[in-house]
C-alpha positions as CSV (number, residue, x, y, z in Angstrom):
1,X,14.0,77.2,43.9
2,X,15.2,78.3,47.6
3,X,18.7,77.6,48.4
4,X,18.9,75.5,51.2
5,X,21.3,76.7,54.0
6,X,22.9,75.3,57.0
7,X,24.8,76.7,60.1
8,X,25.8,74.5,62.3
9,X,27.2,75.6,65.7
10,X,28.9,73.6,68.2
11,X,27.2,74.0,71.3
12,X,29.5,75.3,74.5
13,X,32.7,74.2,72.3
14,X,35.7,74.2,74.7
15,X,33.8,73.3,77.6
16,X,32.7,70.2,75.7
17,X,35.9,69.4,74.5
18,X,37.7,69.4,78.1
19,X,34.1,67.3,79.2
20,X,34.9,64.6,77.4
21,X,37.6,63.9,79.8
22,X,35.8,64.7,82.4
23,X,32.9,63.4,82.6
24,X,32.4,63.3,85.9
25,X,32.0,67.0,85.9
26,X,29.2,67.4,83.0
27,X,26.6,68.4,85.4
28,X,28.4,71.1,87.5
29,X,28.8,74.5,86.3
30,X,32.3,74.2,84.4
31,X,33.7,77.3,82.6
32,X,37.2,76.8,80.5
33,X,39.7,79.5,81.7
34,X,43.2,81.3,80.9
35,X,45.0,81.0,84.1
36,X,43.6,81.7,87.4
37,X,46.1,83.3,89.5
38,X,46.8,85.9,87.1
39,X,44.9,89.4,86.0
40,X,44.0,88.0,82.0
41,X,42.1,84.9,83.2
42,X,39.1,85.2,81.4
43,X,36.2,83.3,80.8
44,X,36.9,81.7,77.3
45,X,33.2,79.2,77.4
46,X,31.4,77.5,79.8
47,X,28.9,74.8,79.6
48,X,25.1,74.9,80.1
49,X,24.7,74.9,83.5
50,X,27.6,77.8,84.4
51,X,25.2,79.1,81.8
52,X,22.5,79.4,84.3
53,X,24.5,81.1,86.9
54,X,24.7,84.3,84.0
55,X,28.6,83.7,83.4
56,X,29.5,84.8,80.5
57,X,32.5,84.7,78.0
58,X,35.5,87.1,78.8
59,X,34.3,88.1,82.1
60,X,37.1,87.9,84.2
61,X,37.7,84.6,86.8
62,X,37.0,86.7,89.8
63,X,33.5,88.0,88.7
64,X,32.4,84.6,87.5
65,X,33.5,83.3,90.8
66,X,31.2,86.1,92.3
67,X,28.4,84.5,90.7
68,X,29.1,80.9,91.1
69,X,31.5,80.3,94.0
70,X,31.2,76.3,93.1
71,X,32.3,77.2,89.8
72,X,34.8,74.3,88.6
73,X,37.8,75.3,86.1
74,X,39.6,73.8,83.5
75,X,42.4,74.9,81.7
76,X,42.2,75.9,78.2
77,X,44.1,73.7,75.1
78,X,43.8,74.9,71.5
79,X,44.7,72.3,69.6
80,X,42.4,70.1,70.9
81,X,40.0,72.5,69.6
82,X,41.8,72.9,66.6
83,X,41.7,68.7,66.3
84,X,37.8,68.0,67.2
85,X,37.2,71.7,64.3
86,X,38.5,69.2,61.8
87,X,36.9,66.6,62.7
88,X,33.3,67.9,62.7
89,X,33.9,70.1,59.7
90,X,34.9,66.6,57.9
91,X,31.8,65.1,58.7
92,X,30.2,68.2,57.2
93,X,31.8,67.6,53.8
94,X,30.5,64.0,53.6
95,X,27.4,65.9,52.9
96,X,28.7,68.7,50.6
97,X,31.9,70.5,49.3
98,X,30.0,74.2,50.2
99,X,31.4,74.0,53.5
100,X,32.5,77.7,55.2
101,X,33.6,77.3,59.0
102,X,32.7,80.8,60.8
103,X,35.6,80.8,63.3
104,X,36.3,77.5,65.0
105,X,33.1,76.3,66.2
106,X,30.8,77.0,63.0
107,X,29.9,76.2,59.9
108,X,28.0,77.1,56.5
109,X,26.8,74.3,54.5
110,X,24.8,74.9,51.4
111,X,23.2,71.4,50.8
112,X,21.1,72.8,47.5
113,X,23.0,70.5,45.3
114,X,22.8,67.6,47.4
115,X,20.2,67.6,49.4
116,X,18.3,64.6,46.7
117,X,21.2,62.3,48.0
118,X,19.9,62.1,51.5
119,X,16.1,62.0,51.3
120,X,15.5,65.5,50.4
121,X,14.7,66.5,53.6
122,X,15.8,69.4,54.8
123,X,15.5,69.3,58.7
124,X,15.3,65.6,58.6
125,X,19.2,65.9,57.4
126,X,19.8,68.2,60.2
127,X,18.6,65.6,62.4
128,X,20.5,63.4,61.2
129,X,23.9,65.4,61.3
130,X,23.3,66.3,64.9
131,X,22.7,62.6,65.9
132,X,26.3,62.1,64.0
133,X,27.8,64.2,66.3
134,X,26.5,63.2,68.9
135,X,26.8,59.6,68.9
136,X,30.6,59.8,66.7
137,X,32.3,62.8,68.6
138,X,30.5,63.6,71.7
139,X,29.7,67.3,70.6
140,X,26.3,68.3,70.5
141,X,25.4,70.8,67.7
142,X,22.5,73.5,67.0
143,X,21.5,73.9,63.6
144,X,19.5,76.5,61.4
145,X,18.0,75.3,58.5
146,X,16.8,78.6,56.3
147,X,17.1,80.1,52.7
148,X,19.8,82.3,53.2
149,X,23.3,82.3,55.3
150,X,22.1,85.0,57.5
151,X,18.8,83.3,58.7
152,X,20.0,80.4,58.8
153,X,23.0,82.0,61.8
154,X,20.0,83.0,63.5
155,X,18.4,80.0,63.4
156,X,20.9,78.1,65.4
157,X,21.3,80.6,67.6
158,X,17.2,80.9,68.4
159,X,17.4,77.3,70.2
160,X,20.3,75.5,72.2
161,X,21.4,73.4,73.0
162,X,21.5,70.6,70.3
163,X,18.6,71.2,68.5
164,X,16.9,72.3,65.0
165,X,15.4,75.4,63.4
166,X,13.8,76.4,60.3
167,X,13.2,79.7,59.0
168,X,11.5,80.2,55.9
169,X,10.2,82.7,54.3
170,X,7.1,81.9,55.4
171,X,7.7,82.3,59.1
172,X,10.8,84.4,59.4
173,X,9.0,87.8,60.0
174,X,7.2,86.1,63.1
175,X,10.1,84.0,64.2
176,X,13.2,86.8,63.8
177,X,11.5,90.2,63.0
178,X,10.8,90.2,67.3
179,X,14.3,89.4,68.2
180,X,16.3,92.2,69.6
181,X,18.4,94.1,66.2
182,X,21.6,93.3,68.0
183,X,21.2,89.6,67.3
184,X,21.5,90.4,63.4
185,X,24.5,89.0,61.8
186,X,27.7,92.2,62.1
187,X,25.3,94.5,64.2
188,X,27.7,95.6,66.6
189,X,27.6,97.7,69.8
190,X,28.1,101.1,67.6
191,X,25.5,100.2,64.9
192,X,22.9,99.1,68.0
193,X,23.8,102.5,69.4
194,X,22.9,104.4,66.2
195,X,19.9,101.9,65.4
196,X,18.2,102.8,69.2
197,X,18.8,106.2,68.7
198,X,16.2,106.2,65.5
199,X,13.9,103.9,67.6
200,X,14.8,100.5,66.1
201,X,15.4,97.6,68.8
202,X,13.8,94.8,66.9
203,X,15.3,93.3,63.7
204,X,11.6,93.6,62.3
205,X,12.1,97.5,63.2
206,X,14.9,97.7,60.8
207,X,13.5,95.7,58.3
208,X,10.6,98.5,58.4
209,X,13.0,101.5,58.2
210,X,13.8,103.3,55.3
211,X,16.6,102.1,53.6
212,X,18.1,105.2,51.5
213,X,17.9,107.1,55.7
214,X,20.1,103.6,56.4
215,X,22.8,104.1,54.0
216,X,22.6,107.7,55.1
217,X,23.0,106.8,58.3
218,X,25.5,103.6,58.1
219,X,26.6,103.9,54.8
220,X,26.4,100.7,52.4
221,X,26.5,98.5,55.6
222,X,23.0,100.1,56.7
223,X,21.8,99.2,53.1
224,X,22.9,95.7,53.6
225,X,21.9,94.8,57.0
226,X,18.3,96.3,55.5
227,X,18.4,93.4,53.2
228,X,19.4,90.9,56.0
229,X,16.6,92.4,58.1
230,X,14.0,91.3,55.1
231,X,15.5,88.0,54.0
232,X,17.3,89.4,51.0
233,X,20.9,87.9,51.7
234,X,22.3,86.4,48.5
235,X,25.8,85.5,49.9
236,X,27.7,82.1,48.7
237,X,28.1,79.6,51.1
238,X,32.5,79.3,49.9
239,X,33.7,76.1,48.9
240,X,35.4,73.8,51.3
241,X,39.6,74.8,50.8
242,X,39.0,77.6,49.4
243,X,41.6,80.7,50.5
244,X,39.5,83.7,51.2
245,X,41.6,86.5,52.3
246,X,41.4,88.5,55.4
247,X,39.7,91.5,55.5
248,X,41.7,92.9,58.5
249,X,44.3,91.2,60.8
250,X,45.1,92.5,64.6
251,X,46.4,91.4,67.7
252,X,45.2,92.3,71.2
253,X,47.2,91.9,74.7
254,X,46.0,92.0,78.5
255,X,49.1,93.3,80.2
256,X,50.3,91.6,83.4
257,X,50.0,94.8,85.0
258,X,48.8,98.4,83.5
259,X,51.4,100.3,81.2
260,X,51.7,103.9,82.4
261,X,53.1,106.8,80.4
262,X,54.0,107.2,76.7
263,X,57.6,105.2,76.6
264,X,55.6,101.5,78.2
265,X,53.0,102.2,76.1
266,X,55.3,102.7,73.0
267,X,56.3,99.3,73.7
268,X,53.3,97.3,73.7
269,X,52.5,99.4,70.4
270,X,55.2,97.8,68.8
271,X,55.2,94.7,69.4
272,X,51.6,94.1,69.0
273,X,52.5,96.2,65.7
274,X,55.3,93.8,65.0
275,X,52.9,90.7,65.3
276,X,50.2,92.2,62.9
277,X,52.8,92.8,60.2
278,X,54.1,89.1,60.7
279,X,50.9,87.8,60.3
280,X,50.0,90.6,56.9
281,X,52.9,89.1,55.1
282,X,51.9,85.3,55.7
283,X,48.7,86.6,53.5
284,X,50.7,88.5,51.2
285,X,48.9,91.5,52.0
286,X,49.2,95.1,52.8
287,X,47.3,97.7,55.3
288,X,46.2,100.8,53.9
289,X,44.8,102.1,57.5
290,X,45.7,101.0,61.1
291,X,42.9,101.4,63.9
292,X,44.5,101.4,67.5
293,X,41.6,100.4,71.0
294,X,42.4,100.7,74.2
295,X,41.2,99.7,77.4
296,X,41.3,100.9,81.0
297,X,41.9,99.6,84.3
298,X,37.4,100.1,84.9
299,X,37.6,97.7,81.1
300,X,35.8,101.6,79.6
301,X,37.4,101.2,75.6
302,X,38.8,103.7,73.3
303,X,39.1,103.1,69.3
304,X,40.7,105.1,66.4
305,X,41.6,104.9,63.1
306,X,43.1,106.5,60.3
307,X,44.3,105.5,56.6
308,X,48.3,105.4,55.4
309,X,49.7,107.7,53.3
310,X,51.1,104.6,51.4
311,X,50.3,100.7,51.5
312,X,52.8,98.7,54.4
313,X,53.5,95.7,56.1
314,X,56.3,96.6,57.7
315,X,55.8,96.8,61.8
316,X,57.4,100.0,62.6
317,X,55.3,101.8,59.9
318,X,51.9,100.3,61.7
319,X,53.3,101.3,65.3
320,X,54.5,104.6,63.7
321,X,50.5,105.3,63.0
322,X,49.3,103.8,65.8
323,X,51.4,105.5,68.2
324,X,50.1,109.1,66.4
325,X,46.5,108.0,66.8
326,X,47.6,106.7,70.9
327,X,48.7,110.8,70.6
328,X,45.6,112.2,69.8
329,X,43.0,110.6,71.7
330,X,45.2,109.1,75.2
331,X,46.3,110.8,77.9
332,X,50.1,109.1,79.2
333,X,49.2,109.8,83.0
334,X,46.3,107.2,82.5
335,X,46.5,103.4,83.0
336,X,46.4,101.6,80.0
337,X,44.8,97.8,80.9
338,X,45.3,96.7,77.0
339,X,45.9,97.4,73.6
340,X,44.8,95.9,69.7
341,X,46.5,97.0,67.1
342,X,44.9,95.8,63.8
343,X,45.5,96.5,60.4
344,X,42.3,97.4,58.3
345,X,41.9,98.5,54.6
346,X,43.9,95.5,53.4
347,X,45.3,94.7,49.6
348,X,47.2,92.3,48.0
349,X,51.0,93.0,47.9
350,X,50.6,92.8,44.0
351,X,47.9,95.5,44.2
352,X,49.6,98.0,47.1
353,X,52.7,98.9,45.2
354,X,53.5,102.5,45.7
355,X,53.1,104.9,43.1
356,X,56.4,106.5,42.4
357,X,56.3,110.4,40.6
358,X,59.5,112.7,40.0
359,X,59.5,114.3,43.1
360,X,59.4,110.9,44.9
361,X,62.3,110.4,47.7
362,X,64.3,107.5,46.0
363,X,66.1,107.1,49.4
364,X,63.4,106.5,51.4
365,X,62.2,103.8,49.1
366,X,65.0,102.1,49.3
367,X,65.3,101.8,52.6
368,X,61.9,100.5,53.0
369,X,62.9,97.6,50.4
370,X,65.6,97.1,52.9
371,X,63.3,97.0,55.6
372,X,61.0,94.5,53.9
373,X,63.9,92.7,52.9
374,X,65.0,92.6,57.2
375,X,61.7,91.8,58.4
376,X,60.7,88.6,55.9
377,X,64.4,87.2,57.2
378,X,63.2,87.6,60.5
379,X,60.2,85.7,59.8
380,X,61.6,83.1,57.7
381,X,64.0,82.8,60.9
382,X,60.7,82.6,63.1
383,X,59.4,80.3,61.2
384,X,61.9,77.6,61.4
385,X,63.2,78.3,65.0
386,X,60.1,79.6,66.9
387,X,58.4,83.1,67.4
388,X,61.2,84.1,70.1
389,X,64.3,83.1,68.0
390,X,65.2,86.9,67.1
391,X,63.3,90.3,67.6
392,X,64.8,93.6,67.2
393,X,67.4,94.8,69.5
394,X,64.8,97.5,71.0
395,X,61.9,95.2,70.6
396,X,59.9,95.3,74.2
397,X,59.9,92.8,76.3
398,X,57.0,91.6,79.0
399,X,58.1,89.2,81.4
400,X,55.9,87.6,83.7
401,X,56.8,90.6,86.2
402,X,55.4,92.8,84.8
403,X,58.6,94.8,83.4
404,X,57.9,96.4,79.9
405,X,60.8,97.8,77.8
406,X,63.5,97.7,75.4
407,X,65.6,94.2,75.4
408,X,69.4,95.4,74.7
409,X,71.5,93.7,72.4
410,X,73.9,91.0,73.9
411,X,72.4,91.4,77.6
412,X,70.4,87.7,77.5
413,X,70.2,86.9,81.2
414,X,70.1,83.5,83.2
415,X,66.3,81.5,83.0
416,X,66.5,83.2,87.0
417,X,67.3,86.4,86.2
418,X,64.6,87.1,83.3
419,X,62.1,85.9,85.9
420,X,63.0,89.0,88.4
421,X,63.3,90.9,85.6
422,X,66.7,92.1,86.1
C-alpha cells in the first residue's frame, strides 16, 4: 500500500502573521522588511497581491519599491513566527506523531497510520486541515497530498494560495514531469546550470536521462534526484521531537557598508567564524571542511571550499581556512558586500577525535584542549549573560557606522561614543 504524504506550507508566512494585526491592509501589496533606511533591508515575504507586482524575497527595499511605489511595509518579528510555527505544527500532530517541519513555515506529515481515524480520505483530510487553519489561526495553508515526500513538496507548491493537490502515480508524469527541473526538491542554481547544459529543463527531461551519465555528472546526488524525477523517493517522514542533526551550520552578514582590503575582511571572517563554531558546539558537532561565499557590491557571488586537515570547532581554526580559501580566489582591492562562513562535512564530537601517531606535536594538542576549554567558557558565559557579554580582545567589531576592526581590551566607550565609532 502507498504511503500517504503530506506537506503543508503556510502561504505568504510573515506577511500573514503581521496581517493579522492589520487587517486593514490585507488587500494592498504588503511586503515584511529588515529595516528601511539601511543598505540590508531586504524583502523577507510579501503577501499575494505585492505578489503581483513581481516582488520577490531578498530583493532589496529599493528595487521592490521600483516596482510598486505604493508598496506598504511592516517590520519584521521572529518570535511571532516562532509562536504561530508552533502553533500550526500542534495542530498537525492532532493528526499524527510523523510530523517533520521544513524550516519554519512547512511541514511533512505521514498520515499512513492514521489516516482510518479521520474517514480515510486523503484530500478530504487536507480539506479539512486547511479549514482548521483557517478558521483557528487565520493562516491559510497549501497542501500536497502524494506518495512520496518529494511529490508531495511539489504538490503544494503547484497551487497557492490555500488550496489542495494530489499527485499520484497515476498523474504525476503529466502534472510534474512539465514543470521546469529547477522546481525539483535540492536542484540548485549549479545543478540547473549543469542539467541545461545536457539539454534537460523539465523535471520529465531528467526523469528520461540516463542515470549512470547522472551520477557521472553529479555524483550520487544526480542518482538521487533521478529517482525523485520518477517518483522513487523512499524518504521517512521523522517523528515529531525527534533531534536530527545538522548537516552543515553557517552564518551570513550584509555589512553596513563594503569591507575593503584583507585586514576588514579578516574581521568579518572571524567573527562570522566565531558564530559558526558557537553554534557547532550547541550540536556537539565538529567540521571536517569550511566553504567561504562572497558577494559584491553588483550582488555577483563567489564560493569555495576545502576539507581540514583535522576535525574542529574551534572559531579561529574555521577563520584560519576560510581566510586561505578568501586568499585564493579574492582580490583585497575589491569590495566585499558580504560574507557566509559555513561549516560543512560535519561529525559528532565523539566521532571527530583526532588521531594521534608518534610523530604527533603533543604541544599543539594541548593547546587546542585549552582552546576548547576557553571557547565553551565563553559560551557558557554567552549563554547566561547574552551574545555580547565577552568576545575576544581582537574580536571585530561593526558598529552601526560602519567601522570594522579589532575591539581592544579595557577601551569600552560611552553608549555616545560607540555610536561615532570613536
Amino acid at each position: 500500500m502507498d504511503r500517504m504524504i503530506f506537506h503543508c506550507d503556510l502561504n505568504s508566512f510573515f506577511a500573514s502573521v503581521e496581517l493579522l494585526e492589520h487587517p486593514e491592509l490585507r488587500h494592498l501589496p504588503v511586503a515584511v522588511c529588515g529595516d528601511p533606511d539601511s543598505r540590508h533591508g531586504i524583502i523577507l515575504a510579501k503577501n499575494e497581491p505585492a505578489k503581483r507586482f513581481g516582488i520577490k524575497t531578498a530583493e532589496t527595499i529599493w528595487q521592490a519599491r521600483q516596482k510598486c511605489p505604493e508598496l506598504r511595509l511592516l517590520g519584521a518579528h521572529h518570535d511571532k513566527y516562532h509562536h504561530y510555527s508552533q502553533l500550526v505544527n500542534a495542530v498537525y500532530q492532532e493528526y499524527t506523531d510523523l510530523v517533520e517541519p521544513f524550516g519554519i513555515d512547512e511541514s511533512w506529515l505521514d498520515v499512513t497510520g492514521t489516516l482510518h481515524l479521520f474517514g480515510g480520505d486523503g484530500p478530504a483530510l487536507a480539506d479539512r486541515l486547511r479549514a482548521r487553519i483557517r478558521s483557528e489561526l487565520g493562516l491559510t495553508i497549501s497542501v500536497g497530498v502524494s506518495f512520496n515526500k518529494v511529490f508531495a513538496k511539489l504538490g503544494s507548491d503547484y497551487k497557492k494560495p490555500d488550496a489542495t493537490t494530489v499527485i499520484s502515480r497515476d498523474n504525476f508524469r503529466a502534472l510534474v514531469w512539465p514543470l521546469p527541473v529547477g522546481d525539483l526538491l535540492f536542484v540548485g542554481s549549479a545543478v540547473q546550470r549543469t542539467c541545461q547544459r545536457f539539454g534537460i529543463r523539465t523535471i520529465g527531461d531528467l526523469a528520461r536521462f540516463d542515470r549512470e551519465t547522472l551520477f557521472t555528472l553529479l555524483g550520487r546526488h544526480g542518482s538521487q534526484l533521478y529517482d525523485y524525477a520518477n517518483g522513487l523517493d523512499e524518504s521517512p517522514v521523522a517523528p515529531a521531537g525527534l533531534d536530527t542533526p545538522p548537516k552543515s551550520v553557517g552564518n551570513g552578514l550584509t555589512f553596513p557598508r563594503n569591507l575593503q582590503g584583507e585586514e576588514e575582511i579578516r574581521a568579518g571572517v572571524a567573527m562570522l567564524s566565531d558564530q559558526v563554531a558557537a553554534r557547532l558546539r550547541r550540536h556537539r558537532m565538529k567540521c571536517t571542511g569550511v566553504s567561504l561565499a562572497i558577494r559584491d557590491p553588483d550582488f555577483r557571488d563567489i564560493s569555495r571550499q576545502r576539507r581540514l586537515d583535522e576535525p574542529t570547532s574551534l572559531g579561529r581554526e574555521i577563520a584560519q581556512a576560510a581566510m586561505g580559501l578568501a586568499r585564493e580566489c579574492w582580490r583585497w582591492r575589491d569590495p566585499v558586500r558580504a560574507l557566509t562562513v559555513t561549516a560543512i562535512c560535519l561529525l559528532p564530537e565523539d566521532e571527530a577525535a583526532s588521531q594521534l601517531d608518534l610523530l604527533s606535536d603533543s604541544g599543539l594538542e594541548q593547546r587546542r584542549e585549552r582552546l576548547q576549554k576557553l571557547e565553551r567558557c565563553m559560551d557558557s558565559i554567552r549563554a547566561k549573560y547574552g551574545k555580547k557579554a565577552i568576545a575576544a580582545a581582537s574580536a571585530p567589531v561593526i558598529r552601526a557606522g560602519g567601522v570594522i576592526g579589532a575591539e581592544k581590551a579595557g577601551t569600552a566607550g560611552t553608549p555616545e561614543q560607540n555610536r561615532r565609532g570613536r
